[in-house]
C-alpha positions, 0 to 999 in steps of 0.5 A, a space after each residue: 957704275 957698279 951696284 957698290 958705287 951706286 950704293 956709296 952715292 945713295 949713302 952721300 946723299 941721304 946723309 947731305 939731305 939728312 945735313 940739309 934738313 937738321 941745318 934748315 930745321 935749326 933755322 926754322 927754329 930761330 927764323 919762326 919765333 922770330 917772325 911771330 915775335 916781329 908780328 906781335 910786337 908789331 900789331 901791338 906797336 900799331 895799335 898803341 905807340 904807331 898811332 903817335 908817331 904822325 903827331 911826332 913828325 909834326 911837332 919835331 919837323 924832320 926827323 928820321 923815320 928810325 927816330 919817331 917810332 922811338 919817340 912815340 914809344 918813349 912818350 906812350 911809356 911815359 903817358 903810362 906811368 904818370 897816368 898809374 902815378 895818378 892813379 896812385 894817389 888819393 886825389 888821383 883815385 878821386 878823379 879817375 874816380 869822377 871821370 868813371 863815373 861821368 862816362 858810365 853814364 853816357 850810352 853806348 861809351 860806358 859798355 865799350 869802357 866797362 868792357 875794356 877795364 874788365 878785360 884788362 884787369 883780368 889779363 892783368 898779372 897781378 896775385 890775388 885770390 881772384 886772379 884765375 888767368 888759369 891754363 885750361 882744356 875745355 870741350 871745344 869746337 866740338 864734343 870729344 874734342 879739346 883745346 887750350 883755353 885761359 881760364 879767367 873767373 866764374 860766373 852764376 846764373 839765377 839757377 844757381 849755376 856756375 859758369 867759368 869764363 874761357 878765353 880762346 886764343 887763336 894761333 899764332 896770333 894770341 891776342 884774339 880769340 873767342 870768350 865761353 862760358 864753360 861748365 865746370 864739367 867740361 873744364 880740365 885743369 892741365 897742370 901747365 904754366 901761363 908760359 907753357 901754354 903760351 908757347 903751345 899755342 904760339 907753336 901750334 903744339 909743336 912745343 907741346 908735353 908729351 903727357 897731361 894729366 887732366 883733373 875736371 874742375 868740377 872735382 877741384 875747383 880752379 881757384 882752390 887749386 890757384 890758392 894750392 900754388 900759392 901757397 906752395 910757392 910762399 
């Protein structure tokens, strides 16, 4: 075999590869984010509508096994929505109310209770001047170093302080994290979306912009610059 045709081979193969790597790339793409959407929904179905399905098989006798998780599901929406129709009415308030009440005074139960109502309003996606849930680069592991954070309220110390509170999610997996207090120094407003960081980190950065322009919260402020956006958007 002459140089020429050794050529014309090299050339056929470098173009299956180049082939080869775009078409498993394009797979990568869909198979990925799928598997990390699986992976989520999962854990979330476990700890929520999963721990409802054995009480289904119990009670309806011999289902399919394809059947019970919709069930649960169904039942576990529904449980949700008639607890925030109580919750809605004035009687309902009262008692939710009462009830509050009685496990705050119980040790130990009533931090485990703030704490989980705390978190859940915060992560809620609701408007409001207190409603931060702001996309965030703070100074993390180390100085020097930045990583994505949410952005989720302030806090003041007795010195007159203030302190943001971070949540750090971890990747793939954005429902655990680490929880800081951040110095408004070290806090950067970056200029993303909720949806844009989510993606960031789910991805590992690979769906990351090019370019971020950094603005230090302690030069503007994180809830002034919330209340800009809301406005922009009215």
């Amino acid at each position: 075999m002459n140089s020429r045709s050794k050529d014309k081979v090299q050339k056929r193969m470098n173009k299956w590869t180049q082939a080869f790597r775009k078409i498993m790339l394009s797979g990568l793409l869909v198979v990925v984010p799928l598997g990390i959407t699986v992976f989520v929904l999962k854990l979330l179905y476990n700890f929520t509508a999963g721990r409802l399905s054995p009480l289904v098989r119990e009670h309806l006798g011999h289902v399919p096994d394809c059947t019970s998780p919709i069930v649960a599901s169904i039942l576990l929406f529904a449980f949700i929505y008639l607890m925030g129709l109580i919750a809605s009415v004035v009687v309902g308030k009262r008692i939710i109310a009462f009830l509050e009440k009685l496990i705050r005074t119980i040790p130990f139960v009533k931090s485990i209770y703030g704490a989980s109502k705390q978190v859940v309003e915060s992560l809620a996606f609701t408007q409001g001047e207190t409603a931060y849930k702001i996309p965030v680069l703070i100074e993390f592991p180390s100085p020097g170093m930045k990583c994505i954070g949410l952005a989720l309220g302030k806090i003041a110390f007795q010195d007159g302080r203030e302190f943001y509170n971070v949540f750090v999610p971890t990747t793939p997996n954005i429902t655990v994290g680490l929880y800081l207090l951040v110095a408004p120094e070290d806090v950067f407003n970056c200029g993303l979306t909720l949806d844009e960081a989510v993606r960031i980190i789910v991805s590992g950065g690979i769906l990351g912009p090019e370019k971020m322009e950094l603005i230090p919260a302690s030069v503007l402020p994180l809830q002034a610059q919330a209340n800009d956006d809301e406005e922009e958007k009215e």
